[in-house]
N, CA and C of each residue as an Amber inpcrd file, in Angstrom:
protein
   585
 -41.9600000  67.2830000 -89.4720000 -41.8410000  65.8320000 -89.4490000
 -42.8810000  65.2900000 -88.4690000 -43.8910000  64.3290000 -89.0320000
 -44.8340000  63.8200000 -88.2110000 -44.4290000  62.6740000 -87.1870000
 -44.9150000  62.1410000 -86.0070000 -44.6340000  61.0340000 -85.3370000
 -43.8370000  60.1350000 -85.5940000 -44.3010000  59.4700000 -86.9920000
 -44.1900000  58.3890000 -87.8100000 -42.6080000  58.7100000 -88.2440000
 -42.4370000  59.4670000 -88.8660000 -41.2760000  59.8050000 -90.0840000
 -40.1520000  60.0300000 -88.8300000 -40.4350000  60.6830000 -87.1420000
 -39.8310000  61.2390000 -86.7080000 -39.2290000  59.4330000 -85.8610000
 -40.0190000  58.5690000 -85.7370000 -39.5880000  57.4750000 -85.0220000
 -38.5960000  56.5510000 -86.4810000 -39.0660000  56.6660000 -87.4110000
 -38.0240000  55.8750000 -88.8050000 -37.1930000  56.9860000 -89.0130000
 -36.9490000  58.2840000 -88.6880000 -35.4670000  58.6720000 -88.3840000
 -34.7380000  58.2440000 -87.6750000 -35.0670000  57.9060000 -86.4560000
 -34.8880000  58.1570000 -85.1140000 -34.0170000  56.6330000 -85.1070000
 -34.9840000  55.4170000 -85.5350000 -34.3810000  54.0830000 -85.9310000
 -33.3990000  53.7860000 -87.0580000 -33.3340000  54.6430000 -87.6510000
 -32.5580000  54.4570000 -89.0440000 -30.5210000  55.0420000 -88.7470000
 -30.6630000  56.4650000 -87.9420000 -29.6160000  56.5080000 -87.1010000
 -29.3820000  55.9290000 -86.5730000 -30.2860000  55.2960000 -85.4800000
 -29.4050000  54.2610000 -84.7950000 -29.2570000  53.4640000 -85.1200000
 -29.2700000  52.5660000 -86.1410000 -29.1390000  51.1580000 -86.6310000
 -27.7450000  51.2510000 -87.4080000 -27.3590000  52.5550000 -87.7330000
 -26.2990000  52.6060000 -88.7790000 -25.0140000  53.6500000 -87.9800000
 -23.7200000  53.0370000 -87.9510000 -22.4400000  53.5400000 -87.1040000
 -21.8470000  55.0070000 -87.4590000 -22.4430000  55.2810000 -88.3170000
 -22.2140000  56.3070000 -89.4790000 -22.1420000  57.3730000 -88.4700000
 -22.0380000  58.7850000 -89.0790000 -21.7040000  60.0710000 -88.8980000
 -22.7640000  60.7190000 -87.8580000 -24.3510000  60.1590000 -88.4240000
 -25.0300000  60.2500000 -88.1580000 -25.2890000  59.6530000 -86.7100000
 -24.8640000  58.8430000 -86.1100000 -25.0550000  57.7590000 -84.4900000
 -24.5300000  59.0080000 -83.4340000 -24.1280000  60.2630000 -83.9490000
 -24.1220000  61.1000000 -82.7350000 -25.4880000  62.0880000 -83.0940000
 -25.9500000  62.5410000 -83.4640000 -27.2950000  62.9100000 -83.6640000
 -28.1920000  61.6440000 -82.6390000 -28.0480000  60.4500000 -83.3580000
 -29.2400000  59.5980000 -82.4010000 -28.5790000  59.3290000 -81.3490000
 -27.2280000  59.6480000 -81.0430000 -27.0410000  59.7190000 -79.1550000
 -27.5670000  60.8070000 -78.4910000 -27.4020000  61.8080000 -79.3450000
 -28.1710000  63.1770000 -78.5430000 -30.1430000  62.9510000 -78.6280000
 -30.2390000  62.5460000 -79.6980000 -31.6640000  62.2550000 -79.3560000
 -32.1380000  61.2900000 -78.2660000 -31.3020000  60.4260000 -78.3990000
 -31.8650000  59.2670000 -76.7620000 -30.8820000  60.2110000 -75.8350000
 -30.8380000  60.8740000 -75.6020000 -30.2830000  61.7820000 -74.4790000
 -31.3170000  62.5780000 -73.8580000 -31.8980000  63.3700000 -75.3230000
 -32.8550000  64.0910000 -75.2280000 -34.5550000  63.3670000 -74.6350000
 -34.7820000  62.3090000 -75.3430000 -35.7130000  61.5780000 -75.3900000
 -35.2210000  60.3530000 -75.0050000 -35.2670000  59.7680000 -73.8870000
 -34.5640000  58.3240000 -74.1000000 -35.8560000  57.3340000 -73.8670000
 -34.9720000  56.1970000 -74.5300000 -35.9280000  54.8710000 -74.8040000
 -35.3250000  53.7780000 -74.6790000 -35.7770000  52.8760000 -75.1970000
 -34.8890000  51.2760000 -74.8350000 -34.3660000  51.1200000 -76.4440000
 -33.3430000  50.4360000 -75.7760000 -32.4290000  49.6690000 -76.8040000
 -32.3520000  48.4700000 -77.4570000 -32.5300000  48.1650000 -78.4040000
 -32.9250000  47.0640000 -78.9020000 -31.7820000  46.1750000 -79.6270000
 -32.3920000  45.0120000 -79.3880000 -30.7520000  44.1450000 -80.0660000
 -30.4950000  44.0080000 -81.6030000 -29.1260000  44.4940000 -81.4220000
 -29.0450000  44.3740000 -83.1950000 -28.4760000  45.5590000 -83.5630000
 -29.0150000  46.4480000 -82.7780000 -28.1160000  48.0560000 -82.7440000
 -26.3570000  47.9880000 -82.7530000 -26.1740000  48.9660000 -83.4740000
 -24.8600000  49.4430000 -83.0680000 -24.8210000  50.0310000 -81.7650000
 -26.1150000  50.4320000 -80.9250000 -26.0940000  51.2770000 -79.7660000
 -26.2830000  50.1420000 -79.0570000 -25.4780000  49.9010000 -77.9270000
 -25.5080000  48.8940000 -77.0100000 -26.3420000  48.8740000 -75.6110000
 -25.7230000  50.3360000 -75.1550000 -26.2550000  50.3860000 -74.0170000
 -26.2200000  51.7870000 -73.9000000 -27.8520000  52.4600000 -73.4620000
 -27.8560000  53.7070000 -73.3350000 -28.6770000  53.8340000 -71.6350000
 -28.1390000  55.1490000 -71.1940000 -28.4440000  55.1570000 -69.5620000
 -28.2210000  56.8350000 -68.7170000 -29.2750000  57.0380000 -68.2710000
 -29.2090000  58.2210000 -67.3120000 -29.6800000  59.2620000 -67.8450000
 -29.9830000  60.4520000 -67.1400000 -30.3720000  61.7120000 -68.0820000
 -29.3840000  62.5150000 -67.9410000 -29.5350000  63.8580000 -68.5470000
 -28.5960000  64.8090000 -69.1960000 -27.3890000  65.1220000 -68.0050000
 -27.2450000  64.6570000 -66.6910000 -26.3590000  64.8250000 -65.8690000
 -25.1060000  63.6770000 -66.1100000 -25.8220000  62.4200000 -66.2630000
 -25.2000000  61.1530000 -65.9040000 -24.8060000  60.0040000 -67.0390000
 -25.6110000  60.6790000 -68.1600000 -25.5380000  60.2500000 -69.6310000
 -24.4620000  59.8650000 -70.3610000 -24.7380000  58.3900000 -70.0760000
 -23.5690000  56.9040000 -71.2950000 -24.5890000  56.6760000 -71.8500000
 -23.3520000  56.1620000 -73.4980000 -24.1110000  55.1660000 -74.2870000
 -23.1090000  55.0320000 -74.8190000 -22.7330000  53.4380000 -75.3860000
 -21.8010000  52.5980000 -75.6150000 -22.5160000  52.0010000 -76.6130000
 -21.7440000  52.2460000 -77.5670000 -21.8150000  51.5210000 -78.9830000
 -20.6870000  50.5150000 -79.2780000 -20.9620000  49.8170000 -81.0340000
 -19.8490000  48.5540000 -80.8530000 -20.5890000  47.7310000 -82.0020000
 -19.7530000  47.5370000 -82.8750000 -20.3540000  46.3890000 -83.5220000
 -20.3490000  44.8490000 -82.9690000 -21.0770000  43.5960000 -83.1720000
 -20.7890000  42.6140000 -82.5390000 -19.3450000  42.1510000 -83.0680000
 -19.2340000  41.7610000 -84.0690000 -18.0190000  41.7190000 -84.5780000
 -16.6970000  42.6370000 -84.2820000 -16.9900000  43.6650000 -84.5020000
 -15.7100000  44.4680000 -83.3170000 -15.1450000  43.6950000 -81.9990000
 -15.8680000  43.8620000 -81.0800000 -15.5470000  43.6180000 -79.9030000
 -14.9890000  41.9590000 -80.0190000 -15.1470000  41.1110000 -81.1030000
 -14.6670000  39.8130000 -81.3340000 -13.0050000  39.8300000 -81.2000000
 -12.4400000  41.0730000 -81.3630000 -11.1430000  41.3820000 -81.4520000
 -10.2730000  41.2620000 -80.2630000 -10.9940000  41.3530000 -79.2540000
 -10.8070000  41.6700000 -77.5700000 -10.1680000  39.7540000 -77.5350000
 -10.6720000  38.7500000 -78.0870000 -10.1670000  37.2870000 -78.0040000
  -9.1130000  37.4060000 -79.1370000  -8.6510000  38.4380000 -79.7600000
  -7.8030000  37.8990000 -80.7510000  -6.4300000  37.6030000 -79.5100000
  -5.2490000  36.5750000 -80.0710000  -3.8800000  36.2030000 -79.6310000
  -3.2930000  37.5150000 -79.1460000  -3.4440000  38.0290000 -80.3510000
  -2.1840000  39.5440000 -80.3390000  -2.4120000  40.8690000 -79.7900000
  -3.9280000  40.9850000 -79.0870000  -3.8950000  42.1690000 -78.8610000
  -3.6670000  41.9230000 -77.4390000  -2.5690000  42.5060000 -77.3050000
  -1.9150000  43.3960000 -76.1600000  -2.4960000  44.8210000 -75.2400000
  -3.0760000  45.2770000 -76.2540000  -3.4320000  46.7970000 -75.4100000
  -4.2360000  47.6780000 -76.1660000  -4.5320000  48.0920000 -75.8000000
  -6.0690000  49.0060000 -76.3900000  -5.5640000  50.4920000 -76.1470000
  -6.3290000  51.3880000 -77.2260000  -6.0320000  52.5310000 -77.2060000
  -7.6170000  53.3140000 -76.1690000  -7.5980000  54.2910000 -75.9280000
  -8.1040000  54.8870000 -75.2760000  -8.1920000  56.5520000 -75.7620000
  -9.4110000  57.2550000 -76.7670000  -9.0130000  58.2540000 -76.7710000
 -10.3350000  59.1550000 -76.6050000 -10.3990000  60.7340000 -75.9230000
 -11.1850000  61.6380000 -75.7840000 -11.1470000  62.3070000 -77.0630000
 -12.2480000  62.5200000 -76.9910000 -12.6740000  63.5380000 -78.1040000
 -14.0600000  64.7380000 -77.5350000 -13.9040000  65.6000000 -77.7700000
 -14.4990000  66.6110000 -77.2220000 -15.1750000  67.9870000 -77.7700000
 -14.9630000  67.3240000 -79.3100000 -15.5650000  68.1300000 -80.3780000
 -16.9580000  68.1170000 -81.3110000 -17.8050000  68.5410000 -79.9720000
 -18.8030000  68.2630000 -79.8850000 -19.7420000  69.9540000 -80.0710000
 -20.7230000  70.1280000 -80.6960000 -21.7020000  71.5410000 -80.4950000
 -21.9310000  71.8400000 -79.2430000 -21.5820000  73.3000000 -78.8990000
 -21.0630000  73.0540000 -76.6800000 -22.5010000  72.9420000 -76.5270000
 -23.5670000  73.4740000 -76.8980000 -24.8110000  72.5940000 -76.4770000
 -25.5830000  71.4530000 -76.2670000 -24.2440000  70.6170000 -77.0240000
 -24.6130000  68.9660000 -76.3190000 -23.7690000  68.4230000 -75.2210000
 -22.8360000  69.2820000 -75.0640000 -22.2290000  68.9230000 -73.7260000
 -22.0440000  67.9520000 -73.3640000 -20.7820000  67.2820000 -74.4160000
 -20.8650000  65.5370000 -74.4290000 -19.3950000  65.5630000 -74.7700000
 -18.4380000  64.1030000 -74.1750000 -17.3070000  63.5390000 -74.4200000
 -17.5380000  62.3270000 -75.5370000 -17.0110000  62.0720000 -76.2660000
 -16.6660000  60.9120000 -77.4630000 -15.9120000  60.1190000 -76.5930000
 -15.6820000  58.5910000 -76.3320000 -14.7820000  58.3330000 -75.8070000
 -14.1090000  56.8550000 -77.3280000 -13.2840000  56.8950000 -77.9950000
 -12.7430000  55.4880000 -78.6890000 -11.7060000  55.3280000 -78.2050000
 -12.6020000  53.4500000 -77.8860000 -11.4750000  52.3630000 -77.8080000
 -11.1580000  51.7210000 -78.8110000  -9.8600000  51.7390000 -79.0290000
  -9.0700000  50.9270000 -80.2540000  -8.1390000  49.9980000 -80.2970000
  -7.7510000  49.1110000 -81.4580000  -6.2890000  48.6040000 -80.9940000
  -5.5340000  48.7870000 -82.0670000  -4.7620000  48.6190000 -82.6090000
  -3.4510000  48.7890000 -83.7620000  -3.8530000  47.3600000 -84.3420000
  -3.6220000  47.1720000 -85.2450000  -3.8940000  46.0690000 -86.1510000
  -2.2520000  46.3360000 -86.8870000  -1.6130000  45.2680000 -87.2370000
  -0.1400000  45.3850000 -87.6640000  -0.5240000  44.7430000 -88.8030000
  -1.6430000  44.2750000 -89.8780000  -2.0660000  43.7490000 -91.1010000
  -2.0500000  45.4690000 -91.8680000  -3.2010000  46.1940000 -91.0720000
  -3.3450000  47.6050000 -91.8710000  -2.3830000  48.6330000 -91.3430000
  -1.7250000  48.2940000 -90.4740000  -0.7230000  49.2710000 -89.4140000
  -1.6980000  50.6700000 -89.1900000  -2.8770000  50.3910000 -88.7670000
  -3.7750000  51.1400000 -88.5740000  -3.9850000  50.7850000 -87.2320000
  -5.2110000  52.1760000 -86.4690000  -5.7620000  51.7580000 -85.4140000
  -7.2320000  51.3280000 -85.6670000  -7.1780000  50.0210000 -85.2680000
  -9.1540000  49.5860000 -85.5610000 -10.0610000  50.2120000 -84.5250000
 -10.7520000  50.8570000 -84.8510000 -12.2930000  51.3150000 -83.8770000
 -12.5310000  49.7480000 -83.1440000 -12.7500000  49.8320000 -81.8050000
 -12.9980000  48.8740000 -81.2600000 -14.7730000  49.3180000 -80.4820000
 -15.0530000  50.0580000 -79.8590000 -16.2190000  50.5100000 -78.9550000
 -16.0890000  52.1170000 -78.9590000 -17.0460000  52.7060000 -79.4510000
 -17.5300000  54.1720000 -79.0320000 -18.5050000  54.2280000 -77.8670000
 -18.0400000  55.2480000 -76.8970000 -18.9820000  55.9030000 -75.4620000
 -19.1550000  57.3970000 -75.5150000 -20.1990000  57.5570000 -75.3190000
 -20.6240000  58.6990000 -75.1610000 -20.7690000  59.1330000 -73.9150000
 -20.4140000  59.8410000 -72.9620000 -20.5820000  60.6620000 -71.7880000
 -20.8470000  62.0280000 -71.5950000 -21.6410000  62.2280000 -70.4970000
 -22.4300000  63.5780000 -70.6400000 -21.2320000  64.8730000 -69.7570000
 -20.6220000  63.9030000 -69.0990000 -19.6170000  64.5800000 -68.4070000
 -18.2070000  64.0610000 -68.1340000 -17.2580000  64.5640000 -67.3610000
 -15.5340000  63.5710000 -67.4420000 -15.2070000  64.0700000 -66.2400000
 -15.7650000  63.1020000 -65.4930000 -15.2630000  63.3460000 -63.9240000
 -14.6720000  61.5750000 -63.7770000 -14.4170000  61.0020000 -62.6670000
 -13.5070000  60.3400000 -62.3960000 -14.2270000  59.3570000 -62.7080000
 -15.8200000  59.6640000 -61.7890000 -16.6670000  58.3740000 -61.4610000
 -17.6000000  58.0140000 -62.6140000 -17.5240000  58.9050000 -63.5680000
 -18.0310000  58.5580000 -64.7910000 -17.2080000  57.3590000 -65.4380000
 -15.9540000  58.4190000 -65.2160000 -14.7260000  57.0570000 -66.2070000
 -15.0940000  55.7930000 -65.5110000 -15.2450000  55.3530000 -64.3780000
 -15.4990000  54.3940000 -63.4110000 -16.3800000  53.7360000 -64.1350000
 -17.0850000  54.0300000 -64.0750000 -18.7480000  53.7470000 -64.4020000
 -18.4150000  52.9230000 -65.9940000 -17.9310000  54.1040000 -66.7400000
 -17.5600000  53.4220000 -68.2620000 -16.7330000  52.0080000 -68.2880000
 -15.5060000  52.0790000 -67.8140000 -14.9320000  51.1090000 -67.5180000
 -15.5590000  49.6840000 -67.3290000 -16.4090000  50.1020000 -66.3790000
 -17.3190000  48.7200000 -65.6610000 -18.5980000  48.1930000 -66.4390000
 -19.0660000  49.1450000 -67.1570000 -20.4050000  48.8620000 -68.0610000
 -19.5740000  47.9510000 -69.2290000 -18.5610000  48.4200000 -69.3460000
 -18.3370000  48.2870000 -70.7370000 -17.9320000  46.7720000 -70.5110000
 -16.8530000  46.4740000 -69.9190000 -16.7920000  45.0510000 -69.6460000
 -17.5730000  44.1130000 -69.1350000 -18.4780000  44.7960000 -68.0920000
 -20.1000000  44.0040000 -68.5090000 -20.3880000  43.6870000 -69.3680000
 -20.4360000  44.6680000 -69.8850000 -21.3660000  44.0680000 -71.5060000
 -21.0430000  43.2750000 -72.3450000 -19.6680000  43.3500000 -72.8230000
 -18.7960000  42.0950000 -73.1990000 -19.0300000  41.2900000 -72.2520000
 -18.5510000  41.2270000 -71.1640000 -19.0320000  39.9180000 -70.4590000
 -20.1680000  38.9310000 -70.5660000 -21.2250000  39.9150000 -70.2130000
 -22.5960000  39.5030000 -70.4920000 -22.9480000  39.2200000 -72.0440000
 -22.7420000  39.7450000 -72.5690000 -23.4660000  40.0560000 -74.1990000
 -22.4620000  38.8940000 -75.0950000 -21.4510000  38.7740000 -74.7150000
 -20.1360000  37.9740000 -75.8400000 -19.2700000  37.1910000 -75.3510000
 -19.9830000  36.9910000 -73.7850000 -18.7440000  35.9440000 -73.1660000
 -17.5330000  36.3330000 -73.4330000 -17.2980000  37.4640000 -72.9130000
 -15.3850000  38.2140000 -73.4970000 -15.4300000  38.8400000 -72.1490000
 -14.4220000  37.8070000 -71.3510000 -13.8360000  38.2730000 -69.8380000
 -12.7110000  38.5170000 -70.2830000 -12.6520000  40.3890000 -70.6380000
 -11.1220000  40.6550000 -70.3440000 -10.1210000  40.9790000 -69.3260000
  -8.7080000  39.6400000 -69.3040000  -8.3570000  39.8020000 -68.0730000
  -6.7760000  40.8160000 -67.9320000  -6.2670000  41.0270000 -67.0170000
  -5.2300000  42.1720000 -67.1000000  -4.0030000  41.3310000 -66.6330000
  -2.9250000  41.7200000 -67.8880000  -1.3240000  40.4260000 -67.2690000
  -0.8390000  40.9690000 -66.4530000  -0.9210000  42.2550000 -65.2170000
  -0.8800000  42.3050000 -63.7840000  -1.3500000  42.0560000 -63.5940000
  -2.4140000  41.3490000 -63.2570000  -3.4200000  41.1030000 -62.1660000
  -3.7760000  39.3830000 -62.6970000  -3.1950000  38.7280000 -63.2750000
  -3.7590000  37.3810000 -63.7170000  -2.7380000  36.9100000 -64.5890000
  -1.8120000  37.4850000 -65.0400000  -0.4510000  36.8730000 -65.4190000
  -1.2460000  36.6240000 -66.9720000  -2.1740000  36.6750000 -67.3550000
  -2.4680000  36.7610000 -68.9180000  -3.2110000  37.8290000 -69.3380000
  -3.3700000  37.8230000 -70.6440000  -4.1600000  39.5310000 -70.8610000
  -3.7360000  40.3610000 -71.6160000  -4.5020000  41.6350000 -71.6250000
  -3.9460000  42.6280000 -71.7710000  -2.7000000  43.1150000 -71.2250000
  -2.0300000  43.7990000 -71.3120000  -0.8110000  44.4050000 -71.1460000
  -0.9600000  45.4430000 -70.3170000  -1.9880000  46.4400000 -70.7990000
  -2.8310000  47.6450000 -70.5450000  -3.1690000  48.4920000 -71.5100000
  -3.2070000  49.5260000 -71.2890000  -4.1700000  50.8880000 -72.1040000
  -2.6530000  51.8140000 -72.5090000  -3.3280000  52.6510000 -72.9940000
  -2.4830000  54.0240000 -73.8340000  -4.0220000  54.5120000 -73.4770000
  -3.0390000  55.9670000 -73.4460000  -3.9660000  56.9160000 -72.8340000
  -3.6830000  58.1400000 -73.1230000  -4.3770000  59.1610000 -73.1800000
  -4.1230000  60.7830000 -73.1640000  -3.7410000  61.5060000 -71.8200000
  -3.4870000  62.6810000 -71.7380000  -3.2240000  62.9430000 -70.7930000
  -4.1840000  63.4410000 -69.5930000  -4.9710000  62.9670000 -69.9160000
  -6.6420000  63.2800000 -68.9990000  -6.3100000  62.4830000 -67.8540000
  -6.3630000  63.2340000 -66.2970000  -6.3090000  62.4780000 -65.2060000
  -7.5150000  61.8580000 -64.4260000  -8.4690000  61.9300000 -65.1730000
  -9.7620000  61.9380000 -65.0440000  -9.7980000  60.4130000 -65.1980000
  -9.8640000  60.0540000 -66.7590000  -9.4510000  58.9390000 -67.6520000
  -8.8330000  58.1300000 -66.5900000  -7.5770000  58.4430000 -66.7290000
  -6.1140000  57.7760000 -65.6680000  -7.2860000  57.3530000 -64.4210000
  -8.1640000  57.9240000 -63.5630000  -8.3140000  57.6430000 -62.0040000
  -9.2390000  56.8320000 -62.6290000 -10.1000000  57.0640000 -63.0140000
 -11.8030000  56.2340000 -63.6220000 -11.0950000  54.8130000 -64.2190000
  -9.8390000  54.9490000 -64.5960000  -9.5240000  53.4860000 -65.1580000
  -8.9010000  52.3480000 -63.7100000  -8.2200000  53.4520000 -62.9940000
  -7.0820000  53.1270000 -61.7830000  -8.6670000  52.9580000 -60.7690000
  -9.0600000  53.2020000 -60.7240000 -10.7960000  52.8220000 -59.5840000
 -11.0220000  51.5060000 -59.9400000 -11.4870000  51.4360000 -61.6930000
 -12.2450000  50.1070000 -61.8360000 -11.2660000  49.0450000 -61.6360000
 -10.4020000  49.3190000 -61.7030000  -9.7700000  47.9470000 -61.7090000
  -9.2130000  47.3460000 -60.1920000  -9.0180000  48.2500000 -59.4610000
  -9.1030000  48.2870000 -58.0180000 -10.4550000  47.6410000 -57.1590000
 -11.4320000  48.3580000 -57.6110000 -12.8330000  48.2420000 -57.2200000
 -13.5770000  46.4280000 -57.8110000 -13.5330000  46.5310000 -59.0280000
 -14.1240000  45.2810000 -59.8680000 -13.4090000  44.2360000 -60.4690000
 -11.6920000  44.6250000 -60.6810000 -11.1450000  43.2320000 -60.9510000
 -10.3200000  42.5490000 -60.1740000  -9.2690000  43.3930000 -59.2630000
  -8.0830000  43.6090000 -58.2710000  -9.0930000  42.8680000 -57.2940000
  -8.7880000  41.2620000 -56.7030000  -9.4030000  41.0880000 -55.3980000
  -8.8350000  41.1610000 -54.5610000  -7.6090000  41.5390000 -53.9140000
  -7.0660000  42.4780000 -53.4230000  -7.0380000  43.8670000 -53.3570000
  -7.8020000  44.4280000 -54.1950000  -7.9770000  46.1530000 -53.9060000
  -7.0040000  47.0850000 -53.6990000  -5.9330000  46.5940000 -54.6570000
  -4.8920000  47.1840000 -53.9980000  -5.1680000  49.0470000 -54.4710000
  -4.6090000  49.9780000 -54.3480000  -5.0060000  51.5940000 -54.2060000
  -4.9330000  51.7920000 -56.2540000  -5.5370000  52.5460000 -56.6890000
  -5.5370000  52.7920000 -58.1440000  -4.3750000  53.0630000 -58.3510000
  -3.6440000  53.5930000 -57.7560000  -2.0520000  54.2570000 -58.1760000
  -1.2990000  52.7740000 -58.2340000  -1.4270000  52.1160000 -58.0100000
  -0.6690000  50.7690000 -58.0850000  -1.3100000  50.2330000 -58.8210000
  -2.3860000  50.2820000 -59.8990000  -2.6340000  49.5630000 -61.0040000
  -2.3160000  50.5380000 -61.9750000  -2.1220000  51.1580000 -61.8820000
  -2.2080000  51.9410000 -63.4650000  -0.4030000  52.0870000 -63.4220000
   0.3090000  52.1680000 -62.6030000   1.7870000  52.0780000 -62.8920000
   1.9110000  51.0430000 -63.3540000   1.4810000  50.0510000 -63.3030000
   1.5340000  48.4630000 -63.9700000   0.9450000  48.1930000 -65.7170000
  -0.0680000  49.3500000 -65.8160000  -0.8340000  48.9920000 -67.0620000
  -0.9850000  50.1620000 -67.8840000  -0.5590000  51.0700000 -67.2520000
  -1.0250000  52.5050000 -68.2240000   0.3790000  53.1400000 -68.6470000
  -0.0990000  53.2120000 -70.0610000   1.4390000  54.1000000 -70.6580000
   0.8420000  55.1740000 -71.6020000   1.3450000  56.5800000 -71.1230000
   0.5240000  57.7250000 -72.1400000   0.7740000  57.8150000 -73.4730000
   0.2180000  58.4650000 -74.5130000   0.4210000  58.8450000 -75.5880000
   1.6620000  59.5140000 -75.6870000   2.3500000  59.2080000 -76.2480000
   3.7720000  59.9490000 -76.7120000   3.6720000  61.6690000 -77.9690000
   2.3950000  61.0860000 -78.3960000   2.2790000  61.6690000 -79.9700000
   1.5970000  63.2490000 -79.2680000   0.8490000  62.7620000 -77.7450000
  -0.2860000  64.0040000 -77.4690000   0.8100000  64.4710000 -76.9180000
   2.2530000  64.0920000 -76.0030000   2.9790000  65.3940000 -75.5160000
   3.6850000  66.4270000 -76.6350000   4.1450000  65.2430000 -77.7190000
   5.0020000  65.6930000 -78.8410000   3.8790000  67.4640000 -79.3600000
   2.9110000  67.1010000 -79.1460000   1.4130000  68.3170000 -80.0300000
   1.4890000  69.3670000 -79.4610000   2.0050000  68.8560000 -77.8740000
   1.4870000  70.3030000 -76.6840000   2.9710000  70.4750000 -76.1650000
   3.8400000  70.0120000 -76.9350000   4.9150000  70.6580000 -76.3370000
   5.2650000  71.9320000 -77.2200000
């Protein structure tokens, strides 16, 4: 594959949410470049140690202002070729029209330590912030909002969520363990699997 053919691959993955958008996360991993508007790829950042990228349709994330959503799902995925050495992360919410869960934002991370989750947390509502005017606020911490998250049993997840919200929304600061007793409720379905 010459230059040419190898950069209209390279754009053609990323433009499309498909199967294919983890191939062109590992390639801007491998090779990284700038991101352009209009992408499903939102925001890509760091090299092979420190490596996010947050995807999202614009229309997706429109969901975050709907009335009814209450709470967002949160899930790892980790089934990845161990030579890309990468976490999946989807955010979702339940839709009670399809009694389905809707894809809300895909992240990619190169690793799942606390301060990564941190990091995700905070980009991500940046970017809504910045990008869609969508300040999401938390009904502990502002009496409207979200509710909170569902979560797996990753304590990683749990602290990286219990940081940001301590750190960047809580102006009081109160300790992470006192936000996430307020907003985080685990998956029922992941103990039911591993019991």
């Amino acid at each position: 594959m010459d230059s040419a053919q190898a950069f209209h691959y390279k754009n053609t993955l990323l433009r499309c949410p498909s199967q294919p958008l983890q191939k062109a996360v590992f390639l801007l991993w491998w090779f990284p470049g700038p991101v352009e508007q209009g992408w499903y790829l939102k925001y890509i950042n760091g090299g092979r140690e420190n490596f996010i990228a947050i995807c999202f349709h614009d229309d997706q994330v429109k969901l975050f202002c709907a009335s009814d959503l209450r709470s967002i799902r949160i899930d790892l995925n980790s089934n990845f070729p161990s030579e890309w050495n990468m976490v999946e992360v989807v955010w979702s919410c339940y839709n009670q029209i399809t009694q389905r869960a809707l894809p809300l934002i895909q992240v990619f991370l190169a690793k799942e330590t606390v301060e990564m989750f941190t990091f995700m947390y905070a980009k991500v509502f940046q970017t809504l912030r910045s990008e869609h005017d969508i300040n999401v606020q938390w009904k502990h911490l502002h009496q409207t909002g979200l509710v909170g998250i569902t979560i797996d049993q990753d304590y990683k997840n749990l602290m990286g969520f219990g940081h940001y919200l301590s750190s960047f929304v809580d102006q009081q600061h109160r300790d992470w363990t006192w936000q996430v007793k307020r907003c985080v409720r685990f998956c029922s379905v992941q103990f039911q699997q591993r019991a």
